[in-house]
C-alpha positions in Angstrom: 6.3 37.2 27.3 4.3 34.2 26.1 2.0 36.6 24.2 4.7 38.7 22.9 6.0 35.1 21.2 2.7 34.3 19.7 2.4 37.5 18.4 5.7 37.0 16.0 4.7 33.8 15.1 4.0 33.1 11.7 0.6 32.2 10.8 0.5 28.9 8.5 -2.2 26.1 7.5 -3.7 23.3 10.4 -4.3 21.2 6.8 -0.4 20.9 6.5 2.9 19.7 8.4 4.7 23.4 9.0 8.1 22.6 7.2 9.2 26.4 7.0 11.8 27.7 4.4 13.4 30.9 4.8 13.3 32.0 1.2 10.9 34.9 1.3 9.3 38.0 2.0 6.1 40.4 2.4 3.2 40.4 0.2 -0.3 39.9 -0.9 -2.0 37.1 -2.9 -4.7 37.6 -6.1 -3.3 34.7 -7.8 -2.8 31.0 -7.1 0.3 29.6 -9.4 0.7 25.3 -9.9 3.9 23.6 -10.2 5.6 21.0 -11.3 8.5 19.8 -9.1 10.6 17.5 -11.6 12.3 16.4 -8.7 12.5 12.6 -7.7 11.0 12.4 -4.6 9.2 14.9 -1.8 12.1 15.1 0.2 14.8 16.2 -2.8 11.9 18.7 -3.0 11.5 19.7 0.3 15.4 20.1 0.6 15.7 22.1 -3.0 12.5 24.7 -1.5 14.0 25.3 1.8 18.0 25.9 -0.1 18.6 26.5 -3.9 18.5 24.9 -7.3 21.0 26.1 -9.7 19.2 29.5 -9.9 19.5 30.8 -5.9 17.1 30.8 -3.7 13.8 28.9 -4.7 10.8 28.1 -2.3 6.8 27.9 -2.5 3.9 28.5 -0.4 2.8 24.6 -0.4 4.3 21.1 -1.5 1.8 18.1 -2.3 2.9 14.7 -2.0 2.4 11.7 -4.8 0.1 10.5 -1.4 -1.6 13.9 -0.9 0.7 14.6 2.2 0.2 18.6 2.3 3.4 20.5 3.3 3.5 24.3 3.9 6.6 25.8 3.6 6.1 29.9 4.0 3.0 31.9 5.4 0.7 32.6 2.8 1.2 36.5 4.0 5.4 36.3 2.9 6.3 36.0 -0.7 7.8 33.2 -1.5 10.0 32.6 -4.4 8.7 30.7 -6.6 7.7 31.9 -10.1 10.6 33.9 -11.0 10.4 36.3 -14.2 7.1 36.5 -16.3 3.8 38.3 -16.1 -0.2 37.5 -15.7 -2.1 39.8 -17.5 -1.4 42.9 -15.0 0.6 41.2 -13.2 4.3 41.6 -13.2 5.4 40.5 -9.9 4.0 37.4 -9.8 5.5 36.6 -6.8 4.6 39.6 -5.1 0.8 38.6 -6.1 0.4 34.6 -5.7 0.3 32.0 -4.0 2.9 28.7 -5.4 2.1 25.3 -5.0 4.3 22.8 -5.8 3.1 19.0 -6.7 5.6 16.2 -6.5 6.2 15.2 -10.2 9.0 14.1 -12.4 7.5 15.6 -15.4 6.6 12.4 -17.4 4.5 11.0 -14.8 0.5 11.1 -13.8 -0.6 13.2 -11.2 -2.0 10.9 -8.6 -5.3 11.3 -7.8 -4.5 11.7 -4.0 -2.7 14.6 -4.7 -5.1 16.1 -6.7 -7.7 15.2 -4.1 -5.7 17.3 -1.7 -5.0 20.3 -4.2 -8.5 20.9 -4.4 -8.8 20.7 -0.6 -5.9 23.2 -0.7 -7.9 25.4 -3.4 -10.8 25.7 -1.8 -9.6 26.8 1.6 -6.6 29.5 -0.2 -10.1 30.9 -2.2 -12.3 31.2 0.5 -9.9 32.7 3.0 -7.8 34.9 0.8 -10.6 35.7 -1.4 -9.1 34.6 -3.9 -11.1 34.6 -7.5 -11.7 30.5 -8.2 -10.6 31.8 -12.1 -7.0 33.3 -10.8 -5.5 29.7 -10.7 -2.7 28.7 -13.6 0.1 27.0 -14.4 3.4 28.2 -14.3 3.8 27.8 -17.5 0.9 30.0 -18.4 2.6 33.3 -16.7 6.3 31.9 -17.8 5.8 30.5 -21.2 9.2 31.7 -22.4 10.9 29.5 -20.0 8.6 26.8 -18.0 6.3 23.7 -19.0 5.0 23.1 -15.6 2.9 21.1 -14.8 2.6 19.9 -18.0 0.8 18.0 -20.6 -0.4 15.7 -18.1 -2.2 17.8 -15.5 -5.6 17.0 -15.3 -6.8 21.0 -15.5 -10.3 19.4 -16.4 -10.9 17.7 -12.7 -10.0 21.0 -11.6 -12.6 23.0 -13.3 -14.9 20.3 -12.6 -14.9 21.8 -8.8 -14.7 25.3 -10.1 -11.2 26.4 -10.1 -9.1 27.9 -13.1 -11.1 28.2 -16.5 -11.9 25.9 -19.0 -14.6 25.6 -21.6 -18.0 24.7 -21.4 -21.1 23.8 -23.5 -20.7 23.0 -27.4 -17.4 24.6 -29.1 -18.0 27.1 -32.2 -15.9 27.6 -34.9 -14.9 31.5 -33.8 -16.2 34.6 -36.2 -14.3 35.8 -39.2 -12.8 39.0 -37.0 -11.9 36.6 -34.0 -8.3 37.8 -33.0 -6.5 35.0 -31.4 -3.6 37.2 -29.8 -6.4 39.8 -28.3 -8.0 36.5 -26.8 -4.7 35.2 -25.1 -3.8 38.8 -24.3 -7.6 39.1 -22.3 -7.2 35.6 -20.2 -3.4 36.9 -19.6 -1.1 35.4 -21.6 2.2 38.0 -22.2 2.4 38.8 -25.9 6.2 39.2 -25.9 6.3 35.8 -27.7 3.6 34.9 -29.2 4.6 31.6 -29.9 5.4 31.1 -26.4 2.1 32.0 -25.1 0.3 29.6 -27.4 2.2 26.7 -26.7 1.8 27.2 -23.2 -2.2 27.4 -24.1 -2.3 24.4 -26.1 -0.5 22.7 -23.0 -2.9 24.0 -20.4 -6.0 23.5 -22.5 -5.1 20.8 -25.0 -2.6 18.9 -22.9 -0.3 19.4 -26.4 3.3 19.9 -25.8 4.6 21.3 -29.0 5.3 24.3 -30.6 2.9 25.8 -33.2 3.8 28.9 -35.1 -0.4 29.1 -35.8 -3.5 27.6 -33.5 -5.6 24.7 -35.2 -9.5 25.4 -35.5 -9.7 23.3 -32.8 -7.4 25.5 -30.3 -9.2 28.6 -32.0 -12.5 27.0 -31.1 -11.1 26.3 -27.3 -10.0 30.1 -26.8 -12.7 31.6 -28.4 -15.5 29.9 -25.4 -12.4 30.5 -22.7 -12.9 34.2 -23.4 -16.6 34.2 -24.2 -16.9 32.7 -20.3 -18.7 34.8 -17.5 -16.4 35.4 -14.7 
């Protein structure tokens, strides 16, 4: 009997407190998604991912702390429901595909740097077991431009690429050729062309930590996009 408990038990992190939500289901992960909480505190948060927001049913693989504490909330097997409508290059069930992380933020605030200290803990232990690819991690707004900011302007994507996680770009930036096509380039590091505006304000927030719309990329976001998709993978 004792065997036949442990084999329904779910499997979850020993780097986290098991806090488990029943929001979810089966499925696979080739795709790690970051959130913003803009929630008050951990436990609003903790209480919103295990219930509802004003949408149904909302819950996440992981929640990070403001101190780093590391909270798992489903088993990285289930899909949990957290990134809602939207699309990553192929991908469109992101759910059905990813892994969500939620990071205790208001929105308007720095990230501390113990909870990004323990996200990259997280990252490297999700990529190594679940093989995922160290490129395959975004922001929610990035497959959800349409609708989501998160985690904003203020996210520090650059520490994260620092250990090798998500892409950003490296050595001297070039003014792009003549025949550069910016929405080809968004379109190949997976941005959904359904509005283009969308999609390049959610790039200029990811990569130029710019919240604002733009109807037409600078130079200087044409120079950023042309090394992104001129990087080996």
């Amino acid at each position: 009997m004792l065997l036949a408990s442990c084999a329904h038990t779910p499997p979850h992190n020993p780097l986290a407190r098991w806090v488990p939500s029943p929001n979810h289901n089966a499925r696979e992960a080739t795709l790690i998604v970051i959130h913003a909480t803009t929630q008050d505190s951990v436990e609003q948060s903790l209480h919103t991912l295990r219930t509802r927001n004003s949408g149904g049913p909302v819950s996440s693989h992981y929640l990070i702390g403001r101190d780093g504490a590391l909270y798992q909330l489903v088993a990285e097997d289930r899909r949990a429901w957290h990134a809602g409508p939207g699309s990553w290059g192929t991908i469109s069930d992101v759910n059905s595909a990813s892994i969500g992380i939620e990071l205790d933020n208001n929105g308007s605030e720095p990230f501390s740097s113990e909870q990004i200290d323990k996200l990259l803990v997280l990252l490297e232990d999700l990529c190594k077991r679940l093989d995922i690819p160290r490129y395959q991690v975004i922001a929610h707004a990035d497959m959800a431009p349409t609708r989501k900011t998160d985690p904003g302007p203020l996210f520090p994507w650059a520490r994260l690429a620092e250990a090798g996680f998500g892409r950003w770009p490296s050595g001297p930036l070039v003014d792009p050729p003549a025949n550069f096509d910016p929405r080809s380039a968004l379109r190949i590091l997976g941005y959904s062309m359904d509005d283009y505006a969308a999609a390049t304000r959610a790039f200029r927030l990811h990569y130029r930590g710019i919240d604002a719309d733009a109807t037409e990329l600078s130079i200087e976001d044409l120079r950023v996009l042309y090394a992104l998709v001129n990087i080996p993978e």
